[in-house]
C-alpha positions as CSV (number, residue, x, y, z in Angstrom):
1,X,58.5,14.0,5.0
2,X,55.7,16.6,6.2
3,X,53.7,15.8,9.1
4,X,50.6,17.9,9.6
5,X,51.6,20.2,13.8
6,X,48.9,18.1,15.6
7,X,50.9,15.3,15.4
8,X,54.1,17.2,16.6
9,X,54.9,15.7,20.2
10,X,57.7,16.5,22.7
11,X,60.0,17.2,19.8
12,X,59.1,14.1,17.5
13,X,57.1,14.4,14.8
14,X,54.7,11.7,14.6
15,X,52.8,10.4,11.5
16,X,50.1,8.3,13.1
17,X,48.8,6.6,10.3
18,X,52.4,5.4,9.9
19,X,52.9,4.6,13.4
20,X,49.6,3.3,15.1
21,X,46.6,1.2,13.4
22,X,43.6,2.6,15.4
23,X,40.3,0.3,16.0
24,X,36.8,0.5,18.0
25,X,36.8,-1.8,21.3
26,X,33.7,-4.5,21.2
27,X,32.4,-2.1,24.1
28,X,32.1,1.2,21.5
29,X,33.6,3.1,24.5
30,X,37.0,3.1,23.8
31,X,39.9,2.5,20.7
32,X,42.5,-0.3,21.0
33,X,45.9,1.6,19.4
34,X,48.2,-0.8,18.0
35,X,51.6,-0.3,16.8
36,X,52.3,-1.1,12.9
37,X,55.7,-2.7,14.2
38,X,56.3,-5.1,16.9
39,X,57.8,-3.1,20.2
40,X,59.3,-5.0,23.3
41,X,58.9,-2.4,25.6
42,X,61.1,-2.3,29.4
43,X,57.9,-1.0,31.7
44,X,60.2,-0.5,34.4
45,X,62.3,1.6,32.5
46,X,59.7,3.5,31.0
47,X,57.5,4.3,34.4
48,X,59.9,6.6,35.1
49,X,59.5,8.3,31.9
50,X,56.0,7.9,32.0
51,X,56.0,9.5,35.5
52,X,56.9,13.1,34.2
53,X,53.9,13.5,31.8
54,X,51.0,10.8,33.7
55,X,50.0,9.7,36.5
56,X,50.7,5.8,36.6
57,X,48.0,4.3,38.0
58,X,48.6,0.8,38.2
59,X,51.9,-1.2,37.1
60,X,52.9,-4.2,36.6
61,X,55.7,-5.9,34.3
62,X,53.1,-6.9,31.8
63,X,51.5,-4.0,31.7
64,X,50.6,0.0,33.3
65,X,47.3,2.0,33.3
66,X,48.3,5.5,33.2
67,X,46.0,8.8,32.9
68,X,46.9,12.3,31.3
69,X,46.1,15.8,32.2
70,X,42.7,15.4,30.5
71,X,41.8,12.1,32.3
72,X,42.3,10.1,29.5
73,X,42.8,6.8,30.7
74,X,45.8,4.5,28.9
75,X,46.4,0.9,29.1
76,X,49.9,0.1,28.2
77,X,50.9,-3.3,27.4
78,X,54.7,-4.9,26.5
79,X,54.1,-5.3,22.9
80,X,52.8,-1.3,22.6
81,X,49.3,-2.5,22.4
82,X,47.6,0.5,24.3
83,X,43.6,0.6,25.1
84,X,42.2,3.9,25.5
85,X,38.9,5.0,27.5
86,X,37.3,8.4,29.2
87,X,37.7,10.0,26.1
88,X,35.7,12.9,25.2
89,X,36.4,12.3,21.2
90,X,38.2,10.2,18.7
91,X,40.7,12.5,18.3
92,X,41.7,13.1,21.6
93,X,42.1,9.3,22.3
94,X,44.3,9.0,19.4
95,X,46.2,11.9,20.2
96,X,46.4,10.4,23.8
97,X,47.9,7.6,21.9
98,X,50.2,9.2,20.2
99,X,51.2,11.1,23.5
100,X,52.5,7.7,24.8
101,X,54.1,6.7,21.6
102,X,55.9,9.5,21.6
103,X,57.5,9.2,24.7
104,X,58.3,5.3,24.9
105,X,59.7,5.4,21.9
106,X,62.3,7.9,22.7
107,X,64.2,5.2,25.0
């Protein structure tokens, strides 16, 4: 399987038409990722993943808003369901997106 370098995160290459179904928000300012699978995600366990490559904003154990180095903010739900806003483009929220994927699904 070939995977195009954009979407070649932290070591894992990503395909994220395979792995997230991207749609606009009712609001038109920010995309709602969600995963093609179901994921039961352990917050706890991943905040202090999260911690190395975000800042965590808020947590809870239904849910984190995290930001990255480009201000992106990321909501973060149990199921994988993310919501992403402050984005400059469409591509850098779903890269943003994949970012997170990336990492929770390496535990």
């Amino acid at each position: 399987m070939q995977a195009s370098p954009s979407y070649i995160q932290l070591g894992v290459v990503m395909n994220s038409e395979a792995q997230l179904f991207f749609k606009l928000c009712s609001d038109h300012l920010s995309i709602e990722a969600i995963p093609k699978t179901n994921l039961k995600l352990d917050l706890s366990k991943i905040k202090r993943e999260l911690e190395d490559n975000f800042v965590v904003k808020i947590w809870t154990p239904h849910f984190a808003v995290i930001r990255n180095v480009k201000g992106i903010m990321i909501t973060l739900r149990k199921d994988g369901r993310m919501i992403v806003r402050n984005s400059d483009s469409e591509a850098d929220a779903k890269a943003a997106a994949n970012e997170v994927l990336s990492v929770v699904s390496q535990l």
